[in-house]
N, C-alpha and C positions, 0 to 999 in steps of 0.2 A: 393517385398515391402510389409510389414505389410498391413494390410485394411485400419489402420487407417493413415499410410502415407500421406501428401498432393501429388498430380501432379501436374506440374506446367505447364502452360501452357503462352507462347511467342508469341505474332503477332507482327510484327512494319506495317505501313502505313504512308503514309506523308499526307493522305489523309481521314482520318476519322476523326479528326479535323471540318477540313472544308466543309463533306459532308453532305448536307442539311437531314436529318431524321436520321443519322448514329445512334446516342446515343438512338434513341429510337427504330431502327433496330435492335440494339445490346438488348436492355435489355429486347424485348418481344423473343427475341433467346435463352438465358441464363434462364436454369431452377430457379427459385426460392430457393432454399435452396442453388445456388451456388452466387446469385446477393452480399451477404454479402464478399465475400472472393476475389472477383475482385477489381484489385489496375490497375491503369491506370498511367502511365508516360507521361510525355507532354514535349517535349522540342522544342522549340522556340527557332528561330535565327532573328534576327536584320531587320525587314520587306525589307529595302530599299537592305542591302548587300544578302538577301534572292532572292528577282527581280533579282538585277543583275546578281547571281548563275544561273540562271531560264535562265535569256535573255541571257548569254555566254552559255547555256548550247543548246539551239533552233537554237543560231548562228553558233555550233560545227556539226551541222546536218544535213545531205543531206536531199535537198530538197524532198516533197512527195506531188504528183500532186494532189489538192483536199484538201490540209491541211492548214485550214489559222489559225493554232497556231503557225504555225511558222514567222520569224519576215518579211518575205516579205521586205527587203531592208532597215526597218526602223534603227536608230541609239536606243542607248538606254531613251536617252530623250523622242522621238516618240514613243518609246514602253511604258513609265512613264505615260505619255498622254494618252493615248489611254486607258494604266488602268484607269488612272481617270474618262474619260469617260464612260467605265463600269463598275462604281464602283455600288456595290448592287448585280451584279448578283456574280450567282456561277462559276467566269471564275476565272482564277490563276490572273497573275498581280501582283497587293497591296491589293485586296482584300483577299489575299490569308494570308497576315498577319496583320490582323484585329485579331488577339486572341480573344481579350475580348468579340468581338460579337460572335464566334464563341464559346468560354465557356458557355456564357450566355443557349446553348442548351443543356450542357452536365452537368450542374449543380443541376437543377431541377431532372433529370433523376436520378442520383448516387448521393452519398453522398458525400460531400468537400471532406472526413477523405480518401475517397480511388484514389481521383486524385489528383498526385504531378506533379509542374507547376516546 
């Protein structure tokens, strides 16, 4: 490749979104003359049909002695609830599609112009 070529460079995560310091993890990592040329993609699914993916997905799973994320007998209602009941911390659930609170971290940090929602 020429020098002056770009590299591109791809991560996906489901999970830097929502993880408490990520965005500012990320941008004291990234040299400064690269901070301008990172473009970030966000895609979002439908918070409730999101849980349900999540809780069929915990339900599909052999049990693992020690692991209380998985649903322990509950129905999906019971698992709804119980989000409710943690809502604010950093657990999946419905907190996990809460966007807007979770943008509100990654805005400040980068510039609007390089993350498409």
């Amino acid at each position: 490749l020429p020098q002056d070529a770009y590299q591109r460079y791809v991560d996906a995560s489901p999970t830097y979104l929502h993880s408490p310091g990520a965005a500012a993890r990320l941008n004291a990592s990234i040299p400064p003359s690269l901070k301008p040329e990172l473009r970030f993609i966000v895609i979002l699914r439908e918070p409730v049909a999101r849980q349900l993916s999540w809780f069929n997905h915990l339900v599909g799973q052999r049990p693992v002695p020690g692991n209380d994320t998985k649903t322990s007998g509950r129905d999906f209602e019971q698992e709804v609830q119980l989000s409710l009941e943690r809502r604010g911390e950093n657990w999946g659930g419905l907190e996990s599609g809460r966007y807007a609170r979770q943008l509100e971290e990654w805005l400040p940090v980068f510039f609007p112009r390089q993350i498409l929602v």
